[in-house]
CHARMM internal coordinates of N, CA and C (Angstrom, degrees):
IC EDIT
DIST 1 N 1 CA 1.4482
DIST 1 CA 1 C 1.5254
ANGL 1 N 1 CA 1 C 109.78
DIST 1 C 2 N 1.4795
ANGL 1 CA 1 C 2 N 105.32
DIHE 1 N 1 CA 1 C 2 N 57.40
DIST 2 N 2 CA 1.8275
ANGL 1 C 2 N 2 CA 102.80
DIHE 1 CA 1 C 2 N 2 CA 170.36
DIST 2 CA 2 C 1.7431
ANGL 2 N 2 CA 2 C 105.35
DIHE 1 C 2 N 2 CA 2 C 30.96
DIST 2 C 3 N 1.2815
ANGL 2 CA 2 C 3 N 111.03
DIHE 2 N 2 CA 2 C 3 N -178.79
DIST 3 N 3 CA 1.3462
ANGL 2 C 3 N 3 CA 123.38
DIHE 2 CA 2 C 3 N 3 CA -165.39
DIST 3 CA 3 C 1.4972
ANGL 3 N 3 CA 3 C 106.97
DIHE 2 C 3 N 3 CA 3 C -72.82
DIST 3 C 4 N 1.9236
ANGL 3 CA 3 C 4 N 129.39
DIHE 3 N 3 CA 3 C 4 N -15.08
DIST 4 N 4 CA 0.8781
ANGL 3 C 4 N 4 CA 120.01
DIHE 3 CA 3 C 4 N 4 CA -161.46
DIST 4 CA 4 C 2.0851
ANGL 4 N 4 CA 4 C 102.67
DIHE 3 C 4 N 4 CA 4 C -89.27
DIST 4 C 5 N 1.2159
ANGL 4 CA 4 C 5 N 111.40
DIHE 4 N 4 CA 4 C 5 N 134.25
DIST 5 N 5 CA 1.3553
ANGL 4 C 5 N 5 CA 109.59
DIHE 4 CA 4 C 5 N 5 CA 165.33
DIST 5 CA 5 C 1.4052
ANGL 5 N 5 CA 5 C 136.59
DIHE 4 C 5 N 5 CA 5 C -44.83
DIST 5 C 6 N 0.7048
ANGL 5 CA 5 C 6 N 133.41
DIHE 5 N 5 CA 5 C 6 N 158.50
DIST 6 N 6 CA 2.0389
ANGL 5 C 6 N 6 CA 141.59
DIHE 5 CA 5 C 6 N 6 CA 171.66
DIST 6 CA 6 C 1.4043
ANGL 6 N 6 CA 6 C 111.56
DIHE 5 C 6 N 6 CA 6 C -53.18
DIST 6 C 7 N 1.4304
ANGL 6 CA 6 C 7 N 117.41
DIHE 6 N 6 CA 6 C 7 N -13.55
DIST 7 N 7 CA 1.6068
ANGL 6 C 7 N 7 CA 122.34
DIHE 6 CA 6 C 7 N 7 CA -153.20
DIST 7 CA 7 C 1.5163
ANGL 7 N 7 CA 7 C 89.30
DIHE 6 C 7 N 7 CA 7 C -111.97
DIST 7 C 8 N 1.3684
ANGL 7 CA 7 C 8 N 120.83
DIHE 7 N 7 CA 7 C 8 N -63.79
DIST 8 N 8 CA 1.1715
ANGL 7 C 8 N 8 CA 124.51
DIHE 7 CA 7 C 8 N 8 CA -155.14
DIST 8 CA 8 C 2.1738
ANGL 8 N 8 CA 8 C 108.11
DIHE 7 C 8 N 8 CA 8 C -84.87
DIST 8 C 9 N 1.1527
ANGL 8 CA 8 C 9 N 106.69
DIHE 8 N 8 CA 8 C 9 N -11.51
DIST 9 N 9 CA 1.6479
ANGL 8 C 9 N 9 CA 137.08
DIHE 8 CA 8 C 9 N 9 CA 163.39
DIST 9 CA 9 C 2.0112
ANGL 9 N 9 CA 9 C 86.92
DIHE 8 C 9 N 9 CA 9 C -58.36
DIST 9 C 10 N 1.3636
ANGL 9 CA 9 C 10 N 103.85
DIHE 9 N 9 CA 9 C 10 N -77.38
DIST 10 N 10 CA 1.0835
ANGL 9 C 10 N 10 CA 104.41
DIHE 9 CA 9 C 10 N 10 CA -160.67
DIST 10 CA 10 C 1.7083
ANGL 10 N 10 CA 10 C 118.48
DIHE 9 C 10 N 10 CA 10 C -68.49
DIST 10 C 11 N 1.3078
ANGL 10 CA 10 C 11 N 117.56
DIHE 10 N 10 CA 10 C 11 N -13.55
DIST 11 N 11 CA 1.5075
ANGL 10 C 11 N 11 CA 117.81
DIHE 10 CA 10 C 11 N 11 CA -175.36
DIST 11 CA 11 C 1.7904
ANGL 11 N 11 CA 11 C 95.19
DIHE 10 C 11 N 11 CA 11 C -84.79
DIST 11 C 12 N 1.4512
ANGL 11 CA 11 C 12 N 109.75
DIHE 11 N 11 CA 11 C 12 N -45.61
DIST 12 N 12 CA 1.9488
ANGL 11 C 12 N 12 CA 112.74
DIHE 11 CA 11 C 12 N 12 CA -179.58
DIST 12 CA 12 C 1.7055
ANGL 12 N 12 CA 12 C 91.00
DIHE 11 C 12 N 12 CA 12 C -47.86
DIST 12 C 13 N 1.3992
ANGL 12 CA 12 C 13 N 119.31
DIHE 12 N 12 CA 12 C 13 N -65.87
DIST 13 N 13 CA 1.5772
ANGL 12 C 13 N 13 CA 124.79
DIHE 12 CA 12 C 13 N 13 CA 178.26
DIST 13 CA 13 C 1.5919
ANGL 13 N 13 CA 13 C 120.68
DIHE 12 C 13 N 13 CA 13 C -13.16
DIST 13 C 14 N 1.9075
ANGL 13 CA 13 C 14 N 104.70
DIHE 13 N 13 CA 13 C 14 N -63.10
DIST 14 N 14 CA 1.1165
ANGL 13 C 14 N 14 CA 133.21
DIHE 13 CA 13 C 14 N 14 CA -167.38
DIST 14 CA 14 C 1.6236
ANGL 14 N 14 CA 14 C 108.61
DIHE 13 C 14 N 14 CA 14 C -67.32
DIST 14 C 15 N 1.5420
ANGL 14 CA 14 C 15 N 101.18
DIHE 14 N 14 CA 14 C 15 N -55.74
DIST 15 N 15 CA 1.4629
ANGL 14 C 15 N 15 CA 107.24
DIHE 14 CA 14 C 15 N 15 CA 176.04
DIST 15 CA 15 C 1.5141
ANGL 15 N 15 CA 15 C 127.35
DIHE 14 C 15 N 15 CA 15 C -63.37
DIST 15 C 16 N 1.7713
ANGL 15 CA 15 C 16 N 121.67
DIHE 15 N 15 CA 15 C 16 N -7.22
DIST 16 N 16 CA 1.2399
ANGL 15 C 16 N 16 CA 109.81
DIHE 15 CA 15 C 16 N 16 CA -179.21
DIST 16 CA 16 C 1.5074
ANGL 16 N 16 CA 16 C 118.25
DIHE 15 C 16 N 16 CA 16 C -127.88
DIST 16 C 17 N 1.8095
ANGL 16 CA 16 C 17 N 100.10
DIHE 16 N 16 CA 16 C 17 N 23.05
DIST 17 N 17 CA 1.0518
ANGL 16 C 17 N 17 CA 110.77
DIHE 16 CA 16 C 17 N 17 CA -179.42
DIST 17 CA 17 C 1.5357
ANGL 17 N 17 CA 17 C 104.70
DIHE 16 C 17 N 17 CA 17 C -93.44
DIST 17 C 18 N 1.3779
ANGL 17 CA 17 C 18 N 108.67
DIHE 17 N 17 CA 17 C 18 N -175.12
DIST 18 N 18 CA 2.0111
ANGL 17 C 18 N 18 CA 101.07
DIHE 17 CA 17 C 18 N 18 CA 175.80
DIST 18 CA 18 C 1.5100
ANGL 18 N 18 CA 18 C 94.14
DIHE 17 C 18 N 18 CA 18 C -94.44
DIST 18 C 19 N 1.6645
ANGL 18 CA 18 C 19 N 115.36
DIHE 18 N 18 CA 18 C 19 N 164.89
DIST 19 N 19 CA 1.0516
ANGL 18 C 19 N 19 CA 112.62
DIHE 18 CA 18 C 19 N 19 CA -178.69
DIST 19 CA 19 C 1.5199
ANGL 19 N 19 CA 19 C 126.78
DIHE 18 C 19 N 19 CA 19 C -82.39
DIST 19 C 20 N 1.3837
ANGL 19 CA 19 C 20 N 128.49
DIHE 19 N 19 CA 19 C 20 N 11.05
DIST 20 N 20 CA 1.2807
ANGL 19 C 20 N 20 CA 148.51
DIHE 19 CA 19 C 20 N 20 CA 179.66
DIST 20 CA 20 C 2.0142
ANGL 20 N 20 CA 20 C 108.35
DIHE 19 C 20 N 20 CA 20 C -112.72
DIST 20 C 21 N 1.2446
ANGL 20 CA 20 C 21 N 97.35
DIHE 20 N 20 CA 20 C 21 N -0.85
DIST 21 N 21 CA 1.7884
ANGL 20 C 21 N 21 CA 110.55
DIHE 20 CA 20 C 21 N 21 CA 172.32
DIST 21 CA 21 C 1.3192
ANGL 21 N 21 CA 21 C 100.36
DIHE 20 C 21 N 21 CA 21 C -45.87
DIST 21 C 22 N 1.1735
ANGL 21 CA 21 C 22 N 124.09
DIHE 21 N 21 CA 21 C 22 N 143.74
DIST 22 N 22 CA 1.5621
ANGL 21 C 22 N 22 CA 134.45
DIHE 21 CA 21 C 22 N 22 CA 140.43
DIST 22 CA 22 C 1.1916
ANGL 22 N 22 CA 22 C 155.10
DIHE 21 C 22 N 22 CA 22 C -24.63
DIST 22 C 23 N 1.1606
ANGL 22 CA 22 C 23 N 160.97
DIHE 22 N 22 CA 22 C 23 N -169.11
DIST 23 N 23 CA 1.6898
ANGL 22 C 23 N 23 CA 136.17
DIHE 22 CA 22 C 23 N 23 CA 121.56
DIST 23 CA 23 C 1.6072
ANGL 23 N 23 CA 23 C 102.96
DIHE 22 C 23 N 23 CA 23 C -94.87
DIST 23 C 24 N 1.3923
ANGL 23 CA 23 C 24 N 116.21
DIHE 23 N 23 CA 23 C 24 N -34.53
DIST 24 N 24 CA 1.3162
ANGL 23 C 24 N 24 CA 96.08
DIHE 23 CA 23 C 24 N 24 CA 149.62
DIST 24 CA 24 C 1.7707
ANGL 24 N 24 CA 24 C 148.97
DIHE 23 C 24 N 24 CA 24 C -39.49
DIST 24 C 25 N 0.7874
ANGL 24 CA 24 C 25 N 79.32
DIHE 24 N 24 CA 24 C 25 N -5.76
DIST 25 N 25 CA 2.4432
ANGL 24 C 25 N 25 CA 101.08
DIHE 24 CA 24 C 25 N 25 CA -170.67
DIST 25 CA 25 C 1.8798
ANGL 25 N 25 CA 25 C 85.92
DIHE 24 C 25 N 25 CA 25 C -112.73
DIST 25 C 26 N 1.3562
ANGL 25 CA 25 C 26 N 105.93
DIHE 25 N 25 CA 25 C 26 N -51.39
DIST 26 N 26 CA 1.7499
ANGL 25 C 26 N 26 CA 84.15
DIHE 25 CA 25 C 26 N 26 CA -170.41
DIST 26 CA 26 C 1.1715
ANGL 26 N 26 CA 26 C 96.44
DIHE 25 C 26 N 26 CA 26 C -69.34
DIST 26 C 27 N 1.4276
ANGL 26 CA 26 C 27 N 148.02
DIHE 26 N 26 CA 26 C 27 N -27.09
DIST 27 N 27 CA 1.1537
ANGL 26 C 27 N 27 CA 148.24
DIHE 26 CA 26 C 27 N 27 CA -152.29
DIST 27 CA 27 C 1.6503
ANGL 27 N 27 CA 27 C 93.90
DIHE 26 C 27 N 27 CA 27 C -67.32
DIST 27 C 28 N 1.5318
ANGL 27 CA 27 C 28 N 98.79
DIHE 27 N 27 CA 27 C 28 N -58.51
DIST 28 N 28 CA 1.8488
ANGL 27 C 28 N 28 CA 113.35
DIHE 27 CA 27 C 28 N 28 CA -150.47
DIST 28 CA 28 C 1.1577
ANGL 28 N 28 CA 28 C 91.19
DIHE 27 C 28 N 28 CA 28 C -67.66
DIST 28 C 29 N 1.5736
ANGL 28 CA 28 C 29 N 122.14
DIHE 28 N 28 CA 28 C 29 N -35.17
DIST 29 N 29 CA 1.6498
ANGL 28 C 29 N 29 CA 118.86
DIHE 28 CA 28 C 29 N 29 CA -174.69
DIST 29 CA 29 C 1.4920
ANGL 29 N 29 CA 29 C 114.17
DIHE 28 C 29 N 29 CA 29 C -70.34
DIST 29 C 30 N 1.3737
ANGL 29 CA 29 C 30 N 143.34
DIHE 29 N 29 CA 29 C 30 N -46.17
DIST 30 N 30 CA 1.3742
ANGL 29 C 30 N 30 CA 141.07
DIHE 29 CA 29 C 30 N 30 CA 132.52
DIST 30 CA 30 C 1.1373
ANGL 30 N 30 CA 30 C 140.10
DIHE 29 C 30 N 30 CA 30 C -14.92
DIST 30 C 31 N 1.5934
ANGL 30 CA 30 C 31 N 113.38
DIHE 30 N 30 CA 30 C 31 N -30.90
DIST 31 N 31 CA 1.3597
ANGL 30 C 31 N 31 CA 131.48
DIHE 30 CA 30 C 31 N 31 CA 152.21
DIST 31 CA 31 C 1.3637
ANGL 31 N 31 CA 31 C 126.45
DIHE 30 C 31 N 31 CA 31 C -73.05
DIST 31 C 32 N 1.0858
ANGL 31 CA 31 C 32 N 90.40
DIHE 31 N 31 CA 31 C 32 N -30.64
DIST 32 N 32 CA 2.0042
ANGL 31 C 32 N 32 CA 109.91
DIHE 31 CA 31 C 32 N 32 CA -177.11
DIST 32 CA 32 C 1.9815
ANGL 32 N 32 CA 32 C 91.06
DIHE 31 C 32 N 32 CA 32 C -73.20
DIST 32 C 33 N 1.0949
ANGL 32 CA 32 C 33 N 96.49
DIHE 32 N 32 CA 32 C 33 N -49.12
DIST 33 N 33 CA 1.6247
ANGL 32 C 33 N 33 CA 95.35
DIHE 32 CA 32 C 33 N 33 CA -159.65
DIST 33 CA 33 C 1.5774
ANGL 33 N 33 CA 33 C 103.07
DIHE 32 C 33 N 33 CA 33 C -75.88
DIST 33 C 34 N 1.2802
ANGL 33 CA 33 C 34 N 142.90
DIHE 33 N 33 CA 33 C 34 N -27.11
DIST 34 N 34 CA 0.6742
ANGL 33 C 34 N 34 CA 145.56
DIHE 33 CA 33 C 34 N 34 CA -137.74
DIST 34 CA 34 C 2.0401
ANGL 34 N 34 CA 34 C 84.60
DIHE 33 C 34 N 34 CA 34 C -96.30
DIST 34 C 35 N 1.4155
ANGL 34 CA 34 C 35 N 89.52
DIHE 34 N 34 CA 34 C 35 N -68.39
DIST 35 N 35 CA 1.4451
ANGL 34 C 35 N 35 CA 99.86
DIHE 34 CA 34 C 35 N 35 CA 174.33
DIST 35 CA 35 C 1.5731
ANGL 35 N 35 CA 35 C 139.08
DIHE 34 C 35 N 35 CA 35 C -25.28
DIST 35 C 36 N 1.6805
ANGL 35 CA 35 C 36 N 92.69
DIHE 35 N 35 CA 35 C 36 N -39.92
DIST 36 N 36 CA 1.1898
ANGL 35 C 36 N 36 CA 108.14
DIHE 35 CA 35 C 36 N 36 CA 157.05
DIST 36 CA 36 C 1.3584
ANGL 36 N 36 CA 36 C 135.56
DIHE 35 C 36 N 36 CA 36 C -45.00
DIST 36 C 37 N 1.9514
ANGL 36 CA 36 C 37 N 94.12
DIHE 36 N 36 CA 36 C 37 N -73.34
DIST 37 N 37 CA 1.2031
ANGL 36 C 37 N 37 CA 107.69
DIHE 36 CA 36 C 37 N 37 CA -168.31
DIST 37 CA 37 C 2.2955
ANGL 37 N 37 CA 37 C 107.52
DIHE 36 C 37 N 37 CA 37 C -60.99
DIST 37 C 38 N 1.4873
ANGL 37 CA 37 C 38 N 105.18
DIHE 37 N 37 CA 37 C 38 N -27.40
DIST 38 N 38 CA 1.1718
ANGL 37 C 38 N 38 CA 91.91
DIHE 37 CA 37 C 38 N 38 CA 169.25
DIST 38 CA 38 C 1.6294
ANGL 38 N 38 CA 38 C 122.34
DIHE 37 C 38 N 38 CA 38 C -65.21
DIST 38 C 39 N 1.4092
ANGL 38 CA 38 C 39 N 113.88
DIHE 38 N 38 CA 38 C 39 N -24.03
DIST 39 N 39 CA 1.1781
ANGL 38 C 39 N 39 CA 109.43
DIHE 38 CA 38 C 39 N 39 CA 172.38
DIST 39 CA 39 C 1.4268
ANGL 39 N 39 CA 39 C 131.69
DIHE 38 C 39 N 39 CA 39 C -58.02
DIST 39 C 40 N 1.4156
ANGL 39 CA 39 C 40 N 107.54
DIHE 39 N 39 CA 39 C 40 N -48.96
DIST 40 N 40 CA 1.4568
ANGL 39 C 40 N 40 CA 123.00
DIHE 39 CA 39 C 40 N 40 CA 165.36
DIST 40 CA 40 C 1.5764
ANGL 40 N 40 CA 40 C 108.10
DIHE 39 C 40 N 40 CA 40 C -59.12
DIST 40 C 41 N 0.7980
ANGL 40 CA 40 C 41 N 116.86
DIHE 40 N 40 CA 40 C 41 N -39.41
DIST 41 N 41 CA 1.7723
ANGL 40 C 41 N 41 CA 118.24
DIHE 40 CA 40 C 41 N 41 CA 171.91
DIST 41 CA 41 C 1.7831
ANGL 41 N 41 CA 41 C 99.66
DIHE 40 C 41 N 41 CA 41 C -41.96
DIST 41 C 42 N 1.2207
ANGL 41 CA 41 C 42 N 109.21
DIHE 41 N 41 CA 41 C 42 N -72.98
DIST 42 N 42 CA 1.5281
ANGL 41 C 42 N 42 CA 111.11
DIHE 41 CA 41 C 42 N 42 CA -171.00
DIST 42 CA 42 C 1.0882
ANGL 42 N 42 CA 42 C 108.67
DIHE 41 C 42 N 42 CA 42 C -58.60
DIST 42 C 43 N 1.6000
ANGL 42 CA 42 C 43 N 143.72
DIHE 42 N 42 CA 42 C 43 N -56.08
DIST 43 N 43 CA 0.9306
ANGL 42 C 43 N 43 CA 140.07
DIHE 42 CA 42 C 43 N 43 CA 151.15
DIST 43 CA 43 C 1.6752
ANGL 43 N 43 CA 43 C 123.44
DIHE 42 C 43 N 43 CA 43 C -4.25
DIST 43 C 44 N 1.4418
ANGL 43 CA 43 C 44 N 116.43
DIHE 43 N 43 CA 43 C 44 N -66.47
DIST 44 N 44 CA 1.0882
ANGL 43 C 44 N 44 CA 118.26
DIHE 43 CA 43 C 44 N 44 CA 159.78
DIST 44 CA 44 C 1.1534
ANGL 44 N 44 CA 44 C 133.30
DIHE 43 C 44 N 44 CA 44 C -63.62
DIST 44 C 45 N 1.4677
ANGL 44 CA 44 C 45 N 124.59
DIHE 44 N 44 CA 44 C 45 N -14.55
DIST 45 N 45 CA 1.5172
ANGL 44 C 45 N 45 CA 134.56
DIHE 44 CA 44 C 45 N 45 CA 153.47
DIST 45 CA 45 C 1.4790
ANGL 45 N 45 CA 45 C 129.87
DIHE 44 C 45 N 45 CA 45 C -64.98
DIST 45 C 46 N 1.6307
ANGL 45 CA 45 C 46 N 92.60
DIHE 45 N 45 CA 45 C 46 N -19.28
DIST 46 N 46 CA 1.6413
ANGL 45 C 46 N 46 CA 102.43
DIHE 45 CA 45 C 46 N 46 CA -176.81
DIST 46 CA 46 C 1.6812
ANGL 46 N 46 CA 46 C 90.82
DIHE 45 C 46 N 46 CA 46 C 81.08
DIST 46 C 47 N 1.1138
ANGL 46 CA 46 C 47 N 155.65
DIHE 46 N 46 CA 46 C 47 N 52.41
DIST 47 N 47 CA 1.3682
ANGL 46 C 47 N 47 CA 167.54
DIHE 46 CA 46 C 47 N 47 CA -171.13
DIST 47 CA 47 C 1.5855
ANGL 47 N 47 CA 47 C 99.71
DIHE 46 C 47 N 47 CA 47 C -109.19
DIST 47 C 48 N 1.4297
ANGL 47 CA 47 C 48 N 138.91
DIHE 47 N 47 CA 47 C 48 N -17.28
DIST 48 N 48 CA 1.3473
ANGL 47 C 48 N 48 CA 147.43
DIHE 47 CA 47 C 48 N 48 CA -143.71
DIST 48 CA 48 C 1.5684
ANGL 48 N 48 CA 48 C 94.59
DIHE 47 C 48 N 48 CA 48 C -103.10
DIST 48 C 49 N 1.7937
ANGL 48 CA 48 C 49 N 121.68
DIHE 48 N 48 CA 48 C 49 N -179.60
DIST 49 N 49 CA 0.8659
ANGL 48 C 49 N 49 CA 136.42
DIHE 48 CA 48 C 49 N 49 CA -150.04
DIST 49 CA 49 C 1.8803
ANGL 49 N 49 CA 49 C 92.40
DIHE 48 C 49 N 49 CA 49 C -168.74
DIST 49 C 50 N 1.3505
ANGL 49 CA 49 C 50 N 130.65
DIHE 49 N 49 CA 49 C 50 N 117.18
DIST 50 N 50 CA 0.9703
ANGL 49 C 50 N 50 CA 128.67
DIHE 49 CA 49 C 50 N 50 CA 143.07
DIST 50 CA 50 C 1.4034
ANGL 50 N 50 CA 50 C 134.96
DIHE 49 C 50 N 50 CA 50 C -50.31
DIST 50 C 51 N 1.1373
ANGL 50 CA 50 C 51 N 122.04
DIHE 50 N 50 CA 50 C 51 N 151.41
DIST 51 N 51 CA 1.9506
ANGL 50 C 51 N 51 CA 134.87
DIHE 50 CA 50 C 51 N 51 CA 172.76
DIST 51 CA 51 C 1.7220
ANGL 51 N 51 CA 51 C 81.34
DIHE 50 C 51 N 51 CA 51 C -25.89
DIST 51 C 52 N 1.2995
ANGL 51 CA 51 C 52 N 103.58
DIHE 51 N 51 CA 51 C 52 N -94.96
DIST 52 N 52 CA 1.2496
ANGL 51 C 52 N 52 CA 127.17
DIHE 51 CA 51 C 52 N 52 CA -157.79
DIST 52 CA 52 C 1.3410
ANGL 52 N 52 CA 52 C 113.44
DIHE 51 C 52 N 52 CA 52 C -33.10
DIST 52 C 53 N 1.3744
ANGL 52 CA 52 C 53 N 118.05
DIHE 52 N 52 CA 52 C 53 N -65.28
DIST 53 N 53 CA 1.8093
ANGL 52 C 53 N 53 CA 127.02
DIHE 52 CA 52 C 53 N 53 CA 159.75
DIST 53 CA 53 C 1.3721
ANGL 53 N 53 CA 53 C 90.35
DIHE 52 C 53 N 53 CA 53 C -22.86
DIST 53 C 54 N 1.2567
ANGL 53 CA 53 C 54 N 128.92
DIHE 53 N 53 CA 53 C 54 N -68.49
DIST 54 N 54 CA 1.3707
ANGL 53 C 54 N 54 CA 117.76
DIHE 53 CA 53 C 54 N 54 CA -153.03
DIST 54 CA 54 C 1.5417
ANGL 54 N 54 CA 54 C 123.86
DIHE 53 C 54 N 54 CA 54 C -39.44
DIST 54 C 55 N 1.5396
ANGL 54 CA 54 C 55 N 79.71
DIHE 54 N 54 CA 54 C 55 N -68.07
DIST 55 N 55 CA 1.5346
ANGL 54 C 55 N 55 CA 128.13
DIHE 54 CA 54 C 55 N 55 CA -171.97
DIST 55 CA 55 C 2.0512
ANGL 55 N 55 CA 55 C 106.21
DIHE 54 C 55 N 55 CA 55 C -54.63
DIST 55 C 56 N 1.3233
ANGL 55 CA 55 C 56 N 92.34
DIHE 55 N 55 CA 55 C 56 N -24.29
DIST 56 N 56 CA 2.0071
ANGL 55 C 56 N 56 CA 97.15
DIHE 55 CA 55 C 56 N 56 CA -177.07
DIST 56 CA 56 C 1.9658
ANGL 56 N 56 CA 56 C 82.98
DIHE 55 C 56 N 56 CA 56 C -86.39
DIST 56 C 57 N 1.5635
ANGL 56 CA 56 C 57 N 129.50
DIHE 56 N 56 CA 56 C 57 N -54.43
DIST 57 N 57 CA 1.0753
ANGL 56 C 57 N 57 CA 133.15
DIHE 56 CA 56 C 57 N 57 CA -154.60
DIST 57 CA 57 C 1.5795
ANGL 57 N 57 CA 57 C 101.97
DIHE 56 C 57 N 57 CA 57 C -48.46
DIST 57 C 58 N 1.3393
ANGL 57 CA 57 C 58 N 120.71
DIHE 57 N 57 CA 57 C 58 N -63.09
DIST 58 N 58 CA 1.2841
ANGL 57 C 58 N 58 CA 127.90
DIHE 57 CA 57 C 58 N 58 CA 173.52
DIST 58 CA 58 C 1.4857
ANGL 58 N 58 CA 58 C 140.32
DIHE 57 C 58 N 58 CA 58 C -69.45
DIST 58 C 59 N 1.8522
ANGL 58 CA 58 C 59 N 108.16
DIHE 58 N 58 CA 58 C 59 N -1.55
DIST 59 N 59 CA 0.8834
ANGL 58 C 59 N 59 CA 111.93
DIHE 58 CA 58 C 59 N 59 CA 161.98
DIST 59 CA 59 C 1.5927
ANGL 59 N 59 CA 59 C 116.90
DIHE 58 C 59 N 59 CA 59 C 101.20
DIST 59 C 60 N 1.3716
ANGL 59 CA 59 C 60 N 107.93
DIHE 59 N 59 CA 59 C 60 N -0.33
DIST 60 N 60 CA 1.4673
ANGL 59 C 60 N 60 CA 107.20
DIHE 59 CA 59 C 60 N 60 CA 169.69
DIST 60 CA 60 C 1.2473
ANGL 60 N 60 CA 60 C 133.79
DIHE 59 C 60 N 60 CA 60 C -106.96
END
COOR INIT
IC SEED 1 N 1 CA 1 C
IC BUILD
């Protein structure tokens, strides 16, 4: 979770949701973010796969 904490993740969360939101919606939004930041993780690992990589992997 990048440099920002669990606390302050969740107050940005709180503040840009509507005020009748869910805990389901903060949930999905926490998931959303989370997802991300693992993405960029691999990314920065070199964990990724070009178009092309792809595209030879599956055969087209």
């Amino acid at each position: 979770m990048k440099t920002e904490t669990l606390k302050s993740r969740l107050v940005d969360i709180a503040n840009r949701l509507p005020d009748e939101a869910t805990l389901e919606e903060v949930y999905a939004q926490l998931a959303l973010l989370n997802d991300i930041d693992m993405a960029e993780e691999e990314v920065r690992r070199g964990e990724t796969y070009t178009h092309q990589e792809v595209r030879q992997m599956v055969g087209v």
